[in-house]
PDB file of N, H, CA, C and O in Angstrom:
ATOM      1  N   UNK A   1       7.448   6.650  -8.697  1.00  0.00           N
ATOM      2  CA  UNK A   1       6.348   6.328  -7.800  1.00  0.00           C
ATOM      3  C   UNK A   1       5.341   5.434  -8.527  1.00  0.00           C
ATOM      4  O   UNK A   1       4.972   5.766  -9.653  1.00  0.00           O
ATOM      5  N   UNK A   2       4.933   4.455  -8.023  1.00  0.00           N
ATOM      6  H   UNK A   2       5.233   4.185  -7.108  1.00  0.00           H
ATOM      7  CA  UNK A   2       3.732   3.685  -8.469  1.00  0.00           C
ATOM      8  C   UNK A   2       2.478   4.298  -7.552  1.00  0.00           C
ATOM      9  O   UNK A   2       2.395   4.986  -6.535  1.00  0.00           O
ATOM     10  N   UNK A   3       1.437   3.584  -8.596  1.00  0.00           N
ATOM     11  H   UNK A   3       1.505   3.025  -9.422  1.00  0.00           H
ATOM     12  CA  UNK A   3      -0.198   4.171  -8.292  1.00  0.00           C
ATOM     13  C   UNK A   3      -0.760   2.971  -8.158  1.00  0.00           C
ATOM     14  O   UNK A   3      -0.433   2.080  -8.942  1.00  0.00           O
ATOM     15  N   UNK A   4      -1.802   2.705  -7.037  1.00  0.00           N
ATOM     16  H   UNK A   4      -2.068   3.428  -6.400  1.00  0.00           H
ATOM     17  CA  UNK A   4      -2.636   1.969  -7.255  1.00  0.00           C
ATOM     18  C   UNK A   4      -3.855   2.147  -6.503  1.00  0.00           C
ATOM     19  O   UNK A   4      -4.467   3.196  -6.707  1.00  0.00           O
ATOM     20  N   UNK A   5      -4.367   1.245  -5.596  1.00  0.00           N
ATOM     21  H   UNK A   5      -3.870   0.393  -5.431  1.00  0.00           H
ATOM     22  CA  UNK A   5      -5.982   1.324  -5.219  1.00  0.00           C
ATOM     23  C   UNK A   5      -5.674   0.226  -4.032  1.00  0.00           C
ATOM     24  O   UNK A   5      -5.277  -0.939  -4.069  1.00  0.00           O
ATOM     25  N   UNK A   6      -6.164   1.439  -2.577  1.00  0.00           N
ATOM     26  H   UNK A   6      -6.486   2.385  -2.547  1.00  0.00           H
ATOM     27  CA  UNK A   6      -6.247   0.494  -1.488  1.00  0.00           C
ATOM     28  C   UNK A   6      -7.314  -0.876  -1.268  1.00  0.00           C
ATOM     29  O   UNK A   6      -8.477  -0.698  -0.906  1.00  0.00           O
ATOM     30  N   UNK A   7      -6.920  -1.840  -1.458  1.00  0.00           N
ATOM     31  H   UNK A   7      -5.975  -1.984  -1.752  1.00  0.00           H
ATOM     32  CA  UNK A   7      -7.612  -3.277  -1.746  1.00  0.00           C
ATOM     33  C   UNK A   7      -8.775  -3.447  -0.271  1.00  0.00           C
ATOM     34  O   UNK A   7      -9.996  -3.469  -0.118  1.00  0.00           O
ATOM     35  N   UNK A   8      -7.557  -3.541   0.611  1.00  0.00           N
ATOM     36  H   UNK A   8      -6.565  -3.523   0.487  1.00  0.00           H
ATOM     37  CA  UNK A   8      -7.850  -3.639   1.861  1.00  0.00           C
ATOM     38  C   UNK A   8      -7.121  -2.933   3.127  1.00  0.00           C
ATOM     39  O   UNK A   8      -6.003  -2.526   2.813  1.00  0.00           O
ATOM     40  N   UNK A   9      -7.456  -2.696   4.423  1.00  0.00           N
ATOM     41  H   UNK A   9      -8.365  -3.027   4.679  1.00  0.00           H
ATOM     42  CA  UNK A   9      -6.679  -2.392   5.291  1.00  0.00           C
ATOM     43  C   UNK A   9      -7.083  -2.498   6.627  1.00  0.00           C
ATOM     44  O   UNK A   9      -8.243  -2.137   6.828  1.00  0.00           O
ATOM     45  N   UNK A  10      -6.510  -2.854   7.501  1.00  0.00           N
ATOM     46  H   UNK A  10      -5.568  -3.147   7.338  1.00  0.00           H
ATOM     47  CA  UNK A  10      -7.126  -2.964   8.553  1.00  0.00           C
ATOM     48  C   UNK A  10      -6.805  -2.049   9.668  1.00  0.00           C
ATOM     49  O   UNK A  10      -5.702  -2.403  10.086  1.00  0.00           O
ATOM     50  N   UNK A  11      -7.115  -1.333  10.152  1.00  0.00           N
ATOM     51  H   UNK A  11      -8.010  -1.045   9.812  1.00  0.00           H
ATOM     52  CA  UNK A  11      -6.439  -0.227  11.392  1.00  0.00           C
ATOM     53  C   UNK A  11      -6.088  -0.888  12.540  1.00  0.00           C
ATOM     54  O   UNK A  11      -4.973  -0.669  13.013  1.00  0.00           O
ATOM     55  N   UNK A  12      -7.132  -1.960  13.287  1.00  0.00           N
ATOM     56  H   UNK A  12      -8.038  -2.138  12.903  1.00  0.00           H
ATOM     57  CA  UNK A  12      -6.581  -2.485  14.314  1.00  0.00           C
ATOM     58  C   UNK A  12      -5.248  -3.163  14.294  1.00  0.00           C
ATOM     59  O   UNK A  12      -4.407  -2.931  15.163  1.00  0.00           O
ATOM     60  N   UNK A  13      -5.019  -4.122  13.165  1.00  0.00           N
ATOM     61  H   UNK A  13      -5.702  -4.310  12.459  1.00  0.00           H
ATOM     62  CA  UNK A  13      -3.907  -4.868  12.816  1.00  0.00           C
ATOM     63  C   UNK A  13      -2.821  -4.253  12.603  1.00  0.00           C
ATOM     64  O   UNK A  13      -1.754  -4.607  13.103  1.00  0.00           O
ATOM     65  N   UNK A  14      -2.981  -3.101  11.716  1.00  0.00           N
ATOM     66  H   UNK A  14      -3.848  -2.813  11.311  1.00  0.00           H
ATOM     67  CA  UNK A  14      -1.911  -2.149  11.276  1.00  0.00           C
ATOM     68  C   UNK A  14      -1.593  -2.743   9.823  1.00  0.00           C
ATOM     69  O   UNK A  14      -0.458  -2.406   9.487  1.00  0.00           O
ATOM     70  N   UNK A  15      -2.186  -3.455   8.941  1.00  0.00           N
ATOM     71  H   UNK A  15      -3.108  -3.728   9.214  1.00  0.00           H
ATOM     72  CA  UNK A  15      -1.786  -3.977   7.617  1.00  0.00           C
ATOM     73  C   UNK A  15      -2.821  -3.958   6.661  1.00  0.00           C
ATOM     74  O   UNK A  15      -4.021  -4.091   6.901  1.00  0.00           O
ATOM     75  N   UNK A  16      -2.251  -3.773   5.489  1.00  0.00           N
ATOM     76  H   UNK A  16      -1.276  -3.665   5.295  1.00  0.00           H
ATOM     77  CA  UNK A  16      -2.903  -4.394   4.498  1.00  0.00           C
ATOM     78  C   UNK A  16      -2.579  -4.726   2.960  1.00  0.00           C
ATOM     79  O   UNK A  16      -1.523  -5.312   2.723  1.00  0.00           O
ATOM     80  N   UNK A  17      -3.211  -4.470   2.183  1.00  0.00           N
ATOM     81  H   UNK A  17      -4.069  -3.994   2.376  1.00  0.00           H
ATOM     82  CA  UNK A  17      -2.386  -4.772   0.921  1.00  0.00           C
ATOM     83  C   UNK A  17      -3.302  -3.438  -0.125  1.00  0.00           C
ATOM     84  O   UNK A  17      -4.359  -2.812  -0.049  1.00  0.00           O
ATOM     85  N   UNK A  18      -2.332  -3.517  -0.892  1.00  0.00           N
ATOM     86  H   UNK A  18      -1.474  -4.026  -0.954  1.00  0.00           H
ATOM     87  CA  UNK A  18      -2.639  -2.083  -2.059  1.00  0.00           C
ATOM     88  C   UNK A  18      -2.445  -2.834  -3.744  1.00  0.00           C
ATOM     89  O   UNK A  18      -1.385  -3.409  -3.991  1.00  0.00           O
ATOM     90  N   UNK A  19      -3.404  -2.767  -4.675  1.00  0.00           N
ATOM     91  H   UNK A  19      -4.265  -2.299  -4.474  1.00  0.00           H
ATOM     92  CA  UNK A  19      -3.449  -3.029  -6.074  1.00  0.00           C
ATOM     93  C   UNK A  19      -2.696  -2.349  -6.895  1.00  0.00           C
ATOM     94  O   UNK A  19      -3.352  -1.318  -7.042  1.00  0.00           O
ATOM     95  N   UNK A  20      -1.542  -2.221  -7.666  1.00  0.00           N
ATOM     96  H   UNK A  20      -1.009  -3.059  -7.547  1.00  0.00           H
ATOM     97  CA  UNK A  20      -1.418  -1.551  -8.663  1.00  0.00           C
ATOM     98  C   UNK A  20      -2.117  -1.325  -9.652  1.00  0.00           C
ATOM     99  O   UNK A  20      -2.780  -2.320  -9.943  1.00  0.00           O
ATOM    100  N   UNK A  21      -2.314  -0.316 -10.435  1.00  0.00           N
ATOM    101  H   UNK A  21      -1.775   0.493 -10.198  1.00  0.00           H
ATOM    102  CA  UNK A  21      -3.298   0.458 -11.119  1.00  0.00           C
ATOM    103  C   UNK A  21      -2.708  -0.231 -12.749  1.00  0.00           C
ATOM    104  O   UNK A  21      -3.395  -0.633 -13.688  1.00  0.00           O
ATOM    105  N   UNK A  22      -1.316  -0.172 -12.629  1.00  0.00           N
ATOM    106  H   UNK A  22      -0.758   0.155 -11.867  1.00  0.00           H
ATOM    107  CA  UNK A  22      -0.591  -0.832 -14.205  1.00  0.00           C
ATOM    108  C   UNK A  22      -0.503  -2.679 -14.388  1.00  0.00           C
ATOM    109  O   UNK A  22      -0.833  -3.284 -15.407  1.00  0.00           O
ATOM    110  N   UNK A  23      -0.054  -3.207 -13.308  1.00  0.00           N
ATOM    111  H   UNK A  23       0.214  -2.715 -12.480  1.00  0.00           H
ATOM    112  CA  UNK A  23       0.281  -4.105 -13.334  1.00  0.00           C
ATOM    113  C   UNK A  23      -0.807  -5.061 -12.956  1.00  0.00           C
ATOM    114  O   UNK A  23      -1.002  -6.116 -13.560  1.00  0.00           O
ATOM    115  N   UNK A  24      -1.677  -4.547 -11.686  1.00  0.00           N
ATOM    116  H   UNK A  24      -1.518  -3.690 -11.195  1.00  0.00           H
ATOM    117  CA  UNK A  24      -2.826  -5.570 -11.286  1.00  0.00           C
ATOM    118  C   UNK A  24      -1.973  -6.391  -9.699  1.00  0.00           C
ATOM    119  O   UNK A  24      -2.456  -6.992  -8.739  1.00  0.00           O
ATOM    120  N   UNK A  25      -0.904  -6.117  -9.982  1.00  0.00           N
ATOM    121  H   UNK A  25      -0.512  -5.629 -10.761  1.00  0.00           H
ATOM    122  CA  UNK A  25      -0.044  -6.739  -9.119  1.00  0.00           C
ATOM    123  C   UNK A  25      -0.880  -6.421  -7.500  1.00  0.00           C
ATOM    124  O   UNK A  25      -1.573  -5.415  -7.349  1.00  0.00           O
ATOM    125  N   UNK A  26      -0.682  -7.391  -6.449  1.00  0.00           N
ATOM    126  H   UNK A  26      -0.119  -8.208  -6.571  1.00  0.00           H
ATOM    127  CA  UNK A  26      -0.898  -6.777  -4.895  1.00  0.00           C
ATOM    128  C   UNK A  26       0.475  -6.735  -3.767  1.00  0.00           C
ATOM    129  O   UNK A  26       1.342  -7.529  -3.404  1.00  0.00           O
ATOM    130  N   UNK A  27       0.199  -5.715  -3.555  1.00  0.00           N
ATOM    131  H   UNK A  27      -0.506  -5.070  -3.850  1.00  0.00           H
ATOM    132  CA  UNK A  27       1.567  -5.897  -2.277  1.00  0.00           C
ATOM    133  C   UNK A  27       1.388  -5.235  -0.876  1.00  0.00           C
ATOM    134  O   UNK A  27       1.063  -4.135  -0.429  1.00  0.00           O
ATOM    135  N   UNK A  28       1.631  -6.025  -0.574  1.00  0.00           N
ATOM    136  H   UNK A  28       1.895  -6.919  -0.937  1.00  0.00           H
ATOM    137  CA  UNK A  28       1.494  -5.734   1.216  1.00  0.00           C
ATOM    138  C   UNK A  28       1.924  -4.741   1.884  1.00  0.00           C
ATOM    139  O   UNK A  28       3.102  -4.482   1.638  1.00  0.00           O
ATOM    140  N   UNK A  29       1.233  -3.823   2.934  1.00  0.00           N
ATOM    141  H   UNK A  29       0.276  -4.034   3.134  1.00  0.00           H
ATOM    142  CA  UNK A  29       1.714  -2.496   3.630  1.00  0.00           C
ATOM    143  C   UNK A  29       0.990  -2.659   4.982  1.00  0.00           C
ATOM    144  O   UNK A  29      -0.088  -3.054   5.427  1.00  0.00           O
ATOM    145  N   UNK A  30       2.227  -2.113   5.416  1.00  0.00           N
ATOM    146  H   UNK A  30       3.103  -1.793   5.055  1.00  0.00           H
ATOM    147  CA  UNK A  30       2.389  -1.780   6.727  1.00  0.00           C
ATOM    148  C   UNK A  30       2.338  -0.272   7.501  1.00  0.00           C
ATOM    149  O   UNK A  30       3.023   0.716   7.237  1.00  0.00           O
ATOM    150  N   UNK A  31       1.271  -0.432   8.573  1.00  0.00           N
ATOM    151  H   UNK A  31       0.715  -1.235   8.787  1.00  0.00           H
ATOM    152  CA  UNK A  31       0.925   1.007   8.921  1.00  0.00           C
ATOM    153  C   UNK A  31       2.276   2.025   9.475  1.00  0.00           C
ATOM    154  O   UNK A  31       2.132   3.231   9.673  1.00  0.00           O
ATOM    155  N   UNK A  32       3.295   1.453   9.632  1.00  0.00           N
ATOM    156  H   UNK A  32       3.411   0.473   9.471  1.00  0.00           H
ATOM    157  CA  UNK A  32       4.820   1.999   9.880  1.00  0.00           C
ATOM    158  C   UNK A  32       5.182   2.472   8.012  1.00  0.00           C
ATOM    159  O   UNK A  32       6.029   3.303   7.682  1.00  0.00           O
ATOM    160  N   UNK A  33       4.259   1.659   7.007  1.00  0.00           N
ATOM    161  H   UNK A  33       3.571   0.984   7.275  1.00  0.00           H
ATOM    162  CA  UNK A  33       5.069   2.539   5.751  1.00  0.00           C
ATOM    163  C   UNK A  33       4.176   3.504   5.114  1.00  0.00           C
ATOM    164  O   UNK A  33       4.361   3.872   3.954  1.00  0.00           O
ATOM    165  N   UNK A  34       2.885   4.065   6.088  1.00  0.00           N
ATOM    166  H   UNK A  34       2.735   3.766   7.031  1.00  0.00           H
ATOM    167  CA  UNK A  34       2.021   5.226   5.669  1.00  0.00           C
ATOM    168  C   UNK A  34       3.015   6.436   5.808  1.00  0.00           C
ATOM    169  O   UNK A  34       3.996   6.476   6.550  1.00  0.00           O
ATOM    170  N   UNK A  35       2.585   7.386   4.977  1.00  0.00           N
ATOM    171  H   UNK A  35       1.787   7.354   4.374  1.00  0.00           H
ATOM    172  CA  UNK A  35       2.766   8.573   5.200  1.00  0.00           C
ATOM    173  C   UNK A  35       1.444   9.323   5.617  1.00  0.00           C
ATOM    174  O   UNK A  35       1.384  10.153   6.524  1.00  0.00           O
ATOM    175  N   UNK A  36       0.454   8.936   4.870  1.00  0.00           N
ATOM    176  H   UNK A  36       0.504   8.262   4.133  1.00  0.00           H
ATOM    177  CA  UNK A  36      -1.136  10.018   4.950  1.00  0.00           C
ATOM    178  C   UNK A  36      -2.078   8.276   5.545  1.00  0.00           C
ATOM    179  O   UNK A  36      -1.663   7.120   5.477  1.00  0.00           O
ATOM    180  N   UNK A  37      -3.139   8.711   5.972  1.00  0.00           N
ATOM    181  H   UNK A  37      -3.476   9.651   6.027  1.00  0.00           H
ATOM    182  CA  UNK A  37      -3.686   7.444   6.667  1.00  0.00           C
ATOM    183  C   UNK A  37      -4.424   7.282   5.283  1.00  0.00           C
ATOM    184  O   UNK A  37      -4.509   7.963   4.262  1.00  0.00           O
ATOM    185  N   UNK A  38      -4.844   6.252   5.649  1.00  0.00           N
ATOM    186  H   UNK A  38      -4.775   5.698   6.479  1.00  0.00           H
ATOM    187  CA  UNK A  38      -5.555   5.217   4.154  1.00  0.00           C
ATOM    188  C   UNK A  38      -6.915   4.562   5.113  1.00  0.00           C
ATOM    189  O   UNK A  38      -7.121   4.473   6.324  1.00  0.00           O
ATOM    190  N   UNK A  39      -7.857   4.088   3.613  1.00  0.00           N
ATOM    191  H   UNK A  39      -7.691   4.160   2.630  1.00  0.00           H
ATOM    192  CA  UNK A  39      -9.066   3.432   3.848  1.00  0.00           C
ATOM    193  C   UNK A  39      -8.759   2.546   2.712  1.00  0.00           C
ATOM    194  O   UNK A  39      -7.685   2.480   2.112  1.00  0.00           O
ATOM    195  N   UNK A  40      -9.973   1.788   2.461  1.00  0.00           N
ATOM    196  H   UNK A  40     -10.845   1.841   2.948  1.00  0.00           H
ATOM    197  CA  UNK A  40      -9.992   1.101   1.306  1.00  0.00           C
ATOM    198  C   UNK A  40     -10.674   1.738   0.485  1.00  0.00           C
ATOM    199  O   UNK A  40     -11.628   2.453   0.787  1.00  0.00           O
ATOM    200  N   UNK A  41     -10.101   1.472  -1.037  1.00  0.00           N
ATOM    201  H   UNK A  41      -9.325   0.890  -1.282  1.00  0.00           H
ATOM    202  CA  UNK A  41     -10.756   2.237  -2.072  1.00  0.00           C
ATOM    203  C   UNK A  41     -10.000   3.618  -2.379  1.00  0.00           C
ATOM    204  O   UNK A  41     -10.157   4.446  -3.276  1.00  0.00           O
ATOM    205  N   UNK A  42      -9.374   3.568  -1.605  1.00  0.00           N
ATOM    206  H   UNK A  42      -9.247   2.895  -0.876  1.00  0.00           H
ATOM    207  CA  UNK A  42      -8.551   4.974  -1.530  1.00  0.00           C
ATOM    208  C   UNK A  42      -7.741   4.836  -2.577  1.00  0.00           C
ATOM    209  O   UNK A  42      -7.101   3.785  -2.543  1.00  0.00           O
ATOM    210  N   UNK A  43      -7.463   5.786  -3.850  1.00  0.00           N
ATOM    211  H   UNK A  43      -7.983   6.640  -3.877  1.00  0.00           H
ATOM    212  CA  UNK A  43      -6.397   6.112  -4.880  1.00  0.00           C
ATOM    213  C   UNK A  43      -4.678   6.306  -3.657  1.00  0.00           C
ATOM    214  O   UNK A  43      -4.451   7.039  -2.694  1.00  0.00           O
ATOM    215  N   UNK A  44      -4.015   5.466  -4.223  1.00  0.00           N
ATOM    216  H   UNK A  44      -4.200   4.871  -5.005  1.00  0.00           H
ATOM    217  CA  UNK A  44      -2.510   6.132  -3.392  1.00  0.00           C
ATOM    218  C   UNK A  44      -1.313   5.960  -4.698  1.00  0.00           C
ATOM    219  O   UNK A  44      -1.152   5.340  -5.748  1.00  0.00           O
ATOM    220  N   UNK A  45      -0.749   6.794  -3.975  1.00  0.00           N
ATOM    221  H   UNK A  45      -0.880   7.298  -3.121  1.00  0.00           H
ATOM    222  CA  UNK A  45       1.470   6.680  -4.913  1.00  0.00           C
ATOM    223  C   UNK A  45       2.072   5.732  -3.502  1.00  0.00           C
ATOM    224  O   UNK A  45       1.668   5.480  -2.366  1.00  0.00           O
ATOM    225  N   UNK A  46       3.194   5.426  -4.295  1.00  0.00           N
ATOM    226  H   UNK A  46       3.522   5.631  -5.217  1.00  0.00           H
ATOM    227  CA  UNK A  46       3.740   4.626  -3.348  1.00  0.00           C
ATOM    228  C   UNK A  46       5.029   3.679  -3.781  1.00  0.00           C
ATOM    229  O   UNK A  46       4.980   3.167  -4.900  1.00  0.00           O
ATOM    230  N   UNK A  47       6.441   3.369  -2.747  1.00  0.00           N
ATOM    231  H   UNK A  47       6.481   3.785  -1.838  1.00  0.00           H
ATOM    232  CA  UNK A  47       7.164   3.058  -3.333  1.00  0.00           C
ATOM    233  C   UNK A  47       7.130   1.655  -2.603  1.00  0.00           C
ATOM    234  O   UNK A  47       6.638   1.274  -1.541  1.00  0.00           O
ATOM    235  N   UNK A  48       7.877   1.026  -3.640  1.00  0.00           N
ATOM    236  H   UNK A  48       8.277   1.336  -4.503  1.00  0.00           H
ATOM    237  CA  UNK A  48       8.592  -0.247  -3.230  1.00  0.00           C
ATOM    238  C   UNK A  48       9.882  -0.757  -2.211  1.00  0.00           C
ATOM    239  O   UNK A  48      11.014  -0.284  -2.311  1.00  0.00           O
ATOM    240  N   UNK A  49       9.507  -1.785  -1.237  1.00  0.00           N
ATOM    241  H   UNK A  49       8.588  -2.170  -1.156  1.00  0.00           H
ATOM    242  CA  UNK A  49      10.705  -1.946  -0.818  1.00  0.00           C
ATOM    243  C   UNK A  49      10.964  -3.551  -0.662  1.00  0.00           C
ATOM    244  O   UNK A  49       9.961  -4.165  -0.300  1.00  0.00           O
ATOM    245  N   UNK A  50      11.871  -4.158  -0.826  1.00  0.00           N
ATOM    246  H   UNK A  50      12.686  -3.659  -1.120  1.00  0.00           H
ATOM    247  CA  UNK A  50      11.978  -5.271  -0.286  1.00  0.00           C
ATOM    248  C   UNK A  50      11.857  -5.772   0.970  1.00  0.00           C
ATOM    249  O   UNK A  50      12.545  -5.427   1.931  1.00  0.00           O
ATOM    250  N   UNK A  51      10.601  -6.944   0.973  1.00  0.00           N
ATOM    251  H   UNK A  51      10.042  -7.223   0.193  1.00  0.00           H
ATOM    252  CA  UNK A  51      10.574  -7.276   2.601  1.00  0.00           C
ATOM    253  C   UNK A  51      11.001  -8.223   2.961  1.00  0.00           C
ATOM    254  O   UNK A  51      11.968  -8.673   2.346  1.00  0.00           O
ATOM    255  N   UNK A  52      10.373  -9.086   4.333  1.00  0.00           N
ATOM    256  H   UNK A  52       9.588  -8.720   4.832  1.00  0.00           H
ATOM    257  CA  UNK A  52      11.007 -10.365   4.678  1.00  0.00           C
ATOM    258  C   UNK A  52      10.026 -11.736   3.832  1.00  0.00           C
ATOM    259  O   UNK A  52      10.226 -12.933   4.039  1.00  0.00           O
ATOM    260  N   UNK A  53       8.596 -10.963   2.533  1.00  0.00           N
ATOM    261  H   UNK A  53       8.433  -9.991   2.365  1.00  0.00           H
ATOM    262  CA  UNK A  53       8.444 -12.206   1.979  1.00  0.00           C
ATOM    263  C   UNK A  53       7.597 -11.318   0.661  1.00  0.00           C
ATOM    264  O   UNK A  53       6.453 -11.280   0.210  1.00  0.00           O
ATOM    265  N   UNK A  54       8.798 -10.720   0.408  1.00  0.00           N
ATOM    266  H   UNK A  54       9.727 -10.750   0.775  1.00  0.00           H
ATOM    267  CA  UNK A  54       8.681 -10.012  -1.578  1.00  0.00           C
ATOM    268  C   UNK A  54       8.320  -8.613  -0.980  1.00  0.00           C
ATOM    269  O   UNK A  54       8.355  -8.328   0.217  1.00  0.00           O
ATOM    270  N   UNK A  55       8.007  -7.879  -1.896  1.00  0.00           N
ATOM    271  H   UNK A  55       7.979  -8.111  -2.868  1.00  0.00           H
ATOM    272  CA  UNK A  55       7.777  -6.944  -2.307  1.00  0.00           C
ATOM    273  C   UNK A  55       6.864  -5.969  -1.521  1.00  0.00           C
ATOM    274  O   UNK A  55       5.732  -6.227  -1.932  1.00  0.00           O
ATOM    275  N   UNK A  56       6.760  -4.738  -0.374  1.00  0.00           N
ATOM    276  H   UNK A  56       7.680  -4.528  -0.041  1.00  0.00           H
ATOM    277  CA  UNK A  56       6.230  -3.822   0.287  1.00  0.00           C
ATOM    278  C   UNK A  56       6.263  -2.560  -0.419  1.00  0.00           C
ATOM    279  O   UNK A  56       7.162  -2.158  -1.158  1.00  0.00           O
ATOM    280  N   UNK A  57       5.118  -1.944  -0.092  1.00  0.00           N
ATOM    281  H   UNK A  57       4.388  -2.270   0.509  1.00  0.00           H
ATOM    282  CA  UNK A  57       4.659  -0.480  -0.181  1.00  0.00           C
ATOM    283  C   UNK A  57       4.938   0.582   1.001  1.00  0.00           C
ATOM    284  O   UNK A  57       4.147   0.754   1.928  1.00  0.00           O
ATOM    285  N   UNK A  58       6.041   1.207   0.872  1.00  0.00           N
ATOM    286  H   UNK A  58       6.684   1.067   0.119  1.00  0.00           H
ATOM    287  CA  UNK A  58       6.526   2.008   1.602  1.00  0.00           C
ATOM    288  C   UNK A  58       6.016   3.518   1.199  1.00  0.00           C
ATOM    289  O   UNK A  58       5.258   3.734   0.253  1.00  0.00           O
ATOM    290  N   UNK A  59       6.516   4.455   2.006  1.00  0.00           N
ATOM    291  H   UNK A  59       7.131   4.279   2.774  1.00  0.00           H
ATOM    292  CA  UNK A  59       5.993   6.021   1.773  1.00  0.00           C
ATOM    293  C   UNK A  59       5.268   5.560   1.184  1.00  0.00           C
ATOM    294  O   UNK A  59       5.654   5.364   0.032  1.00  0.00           O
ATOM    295  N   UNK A  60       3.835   5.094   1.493  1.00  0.00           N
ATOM    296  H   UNK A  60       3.521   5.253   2.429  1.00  0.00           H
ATOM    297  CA  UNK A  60       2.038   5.659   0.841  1.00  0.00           C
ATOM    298  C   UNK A  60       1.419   6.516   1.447  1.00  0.00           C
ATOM    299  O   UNK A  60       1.270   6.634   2.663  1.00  0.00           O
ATOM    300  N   UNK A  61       0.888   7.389   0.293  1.00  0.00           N
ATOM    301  H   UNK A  61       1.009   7.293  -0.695  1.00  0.00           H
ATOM    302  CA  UNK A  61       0.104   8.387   0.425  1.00  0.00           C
ATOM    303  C   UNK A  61      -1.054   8.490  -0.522  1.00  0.00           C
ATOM    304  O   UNK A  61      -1.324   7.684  -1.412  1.00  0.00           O
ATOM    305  N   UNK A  62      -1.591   9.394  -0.269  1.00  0.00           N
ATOM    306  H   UNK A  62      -1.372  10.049   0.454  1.00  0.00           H
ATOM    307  CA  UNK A  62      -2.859   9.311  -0.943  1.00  0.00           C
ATOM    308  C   UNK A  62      -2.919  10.299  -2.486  1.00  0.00           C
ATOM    309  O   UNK A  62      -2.643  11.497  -2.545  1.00  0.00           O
ATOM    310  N   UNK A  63      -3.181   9.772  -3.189  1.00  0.00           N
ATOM    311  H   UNK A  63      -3.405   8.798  -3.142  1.00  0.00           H
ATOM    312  CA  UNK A  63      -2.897  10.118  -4.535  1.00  0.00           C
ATOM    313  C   UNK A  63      -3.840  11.639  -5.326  1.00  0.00           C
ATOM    314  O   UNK A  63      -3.617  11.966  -6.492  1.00  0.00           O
TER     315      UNK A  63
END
């Protein structure tokens, strides 16, 4: 599981993107790959999946 820090998110849209905590890296999530609802600023775990343009945060939850 990776850790990072909700960057941004938007509820109406259903998207946003999440920081890794190791890498600094950002990757994009989709309210279909929550598990627990999110805000920004929020600590989460979370896995990787390949999307249709790099790298998604699937099963996130809140850490």
């Amino acid at each position: 599981m990776n850790q990072g820090t909700v960057k941004f998110f938007n509820d109406d849209k259903g998207f946003g993107f999440i920081k890794d905590s190791n890498t600094n890296q950002e990757y994009f999530v989709h309210v279909s790959g929550l598990i627990d609802e999110i805000r920004e600023n929020d600590e989460v775990v979370y896995e990787l999946q390949e999307g249709r343009k790099g790298l998604n945060a699937t099963n996130v939850k809140l850490a």
